[in-house]
Each structure stands twice: as C-alpha cells, then as structure tokens.
C-alpha positions in Angstrom: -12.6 -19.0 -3.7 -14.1 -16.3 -5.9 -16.2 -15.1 -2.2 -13.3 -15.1 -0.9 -11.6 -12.7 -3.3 -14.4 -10.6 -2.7 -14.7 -10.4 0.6 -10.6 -10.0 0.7 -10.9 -7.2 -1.8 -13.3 -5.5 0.0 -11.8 -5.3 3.0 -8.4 -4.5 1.8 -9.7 -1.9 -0.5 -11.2 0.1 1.9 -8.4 -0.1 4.4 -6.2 1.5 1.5 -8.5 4.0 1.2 -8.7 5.1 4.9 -4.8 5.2 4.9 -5.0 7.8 1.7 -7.2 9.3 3.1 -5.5 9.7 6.2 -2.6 11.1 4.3 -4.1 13.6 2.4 -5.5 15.1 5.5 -2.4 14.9 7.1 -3.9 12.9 10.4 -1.6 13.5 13.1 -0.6 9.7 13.9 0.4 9.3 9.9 2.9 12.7 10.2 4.0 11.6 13.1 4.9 7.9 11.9 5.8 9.1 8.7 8.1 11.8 9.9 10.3 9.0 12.1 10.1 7.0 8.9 11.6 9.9 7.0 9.5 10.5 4.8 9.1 13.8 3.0 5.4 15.3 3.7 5.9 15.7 -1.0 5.4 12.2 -1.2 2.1 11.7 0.6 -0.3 12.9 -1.9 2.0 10.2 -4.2 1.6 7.4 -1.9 -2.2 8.0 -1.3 -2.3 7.9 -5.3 -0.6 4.3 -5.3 -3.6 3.4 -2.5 -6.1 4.5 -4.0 -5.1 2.8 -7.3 -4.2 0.0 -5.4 -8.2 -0.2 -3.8 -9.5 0.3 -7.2 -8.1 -2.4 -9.1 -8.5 -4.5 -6.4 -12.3 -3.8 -7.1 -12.7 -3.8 -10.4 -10.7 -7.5 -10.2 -13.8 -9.1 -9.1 -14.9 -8.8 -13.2 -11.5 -8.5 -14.3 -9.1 -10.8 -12.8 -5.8 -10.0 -14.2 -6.4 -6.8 -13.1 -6.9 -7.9 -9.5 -4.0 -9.7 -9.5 -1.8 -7.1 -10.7 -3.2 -4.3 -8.5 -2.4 -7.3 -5.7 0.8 -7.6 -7.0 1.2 -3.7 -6.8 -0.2 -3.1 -3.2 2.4 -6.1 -1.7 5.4 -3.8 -3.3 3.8 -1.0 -1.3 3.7 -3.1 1.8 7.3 -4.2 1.0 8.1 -1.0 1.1 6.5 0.2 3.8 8.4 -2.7 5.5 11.9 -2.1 4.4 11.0 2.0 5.5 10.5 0.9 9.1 13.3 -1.5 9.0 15.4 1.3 7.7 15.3 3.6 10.7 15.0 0.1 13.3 11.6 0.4 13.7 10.7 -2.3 15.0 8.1 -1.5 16.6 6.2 -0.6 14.0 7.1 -3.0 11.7 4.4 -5.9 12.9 1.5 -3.8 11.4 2.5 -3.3 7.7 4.0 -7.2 7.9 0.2 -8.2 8.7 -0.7 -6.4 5.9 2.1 -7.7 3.7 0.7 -11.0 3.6 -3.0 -10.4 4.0 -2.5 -8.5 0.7 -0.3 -11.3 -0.9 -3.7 -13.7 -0.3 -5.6 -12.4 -3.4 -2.9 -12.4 -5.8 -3.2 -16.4 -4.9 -6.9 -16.7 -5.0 -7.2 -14.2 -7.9 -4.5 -17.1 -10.1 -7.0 -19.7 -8.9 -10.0 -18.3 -9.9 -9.3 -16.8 -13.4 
C-alpha cells in the first residue's frame, strides 16, 4: 500500500501543480472556465496557493504520514468545492472532471490511514 501512496501522490501532486500553474499564467481554457464558474480573476493566485500546498504535503507524506493525510484531506475540500462551483451555475458539463478528481484524491487519505 505504501507504493501505492506513492505513486498516487505523485501523480496527483503534479496534476495540482499544472492546474496552479495554469492559473497563475492565466491559460486561456482556465479564464475561460473560471469566468462561467464565476469566479473573480483575485482569487486565482489564492487557489493556486491551496494547490501548490496541496502537492507539497502530499509529498512530503510519503515520510510524514499525517501530513499526507491531511494535505489529502485538504485537496478533497478543494475538489468539493470545485464541484459544488460547477454545480452552482448547472454546469454540468463540466462537473465529470473535478468528480474524477474528487475521489482519486480521497484514495490517499485511505491508504495514507493504512499505512501509518
């Protein structure tokens, strides 16, 4: 199970950091989405902040569990979040994406409790 939290951290990590990054630079498809979603263009230097904390504790969880399981816990609230945002406006269309990630994030909070 501890492989498995690796290879999970790994690969959600760095798809939290391609999203900030995408916000900071303010890639076209993010505005765009973001912009339906309402939200304000102030907030994406925030959210990019929560991803990139998100991607580091995930990290540094593989030597220090707990905090790999509460930077888990902390990147499924963002995914709830982003979630509820699409749901907001009926989105629905985008909704699928951030559900996948929704769960694939909840997986190492449950493999991160059974390898502490």
């Amino acid at each position: 199970m501890f492989i498995a939290y690796v290879v999970l951290a790994a690969l959600i990590s760095f798809m939290l950091v391609f999203s900030a990054r995408s916000k900071l630079v303010k890639d076209k498809d993010i505005v765009e989405t973001m912009t339906r979603l309402g939200v304000p263009q102030s907030w994406y230097p925030l959210l990019a902040l929560a991803e990139f904390a998100g991607a580091a504790g995930l990290l540094i969880g593989i030597w220090y569990r707990p905090l790999g399981i509460a930077a888990a816990i902390g990147v499924v609230l963002y995914f709830v979040g982003a979630v509820i945002s699409h749901l907001r406006v009926k989105d629905v269309k985008g909704t699928p994406f951030p559900i996948i990630l929704l769960l694939v994030s909840a997986a190492p909070i449950v493999l991160g409790l059974a390898t502490v």
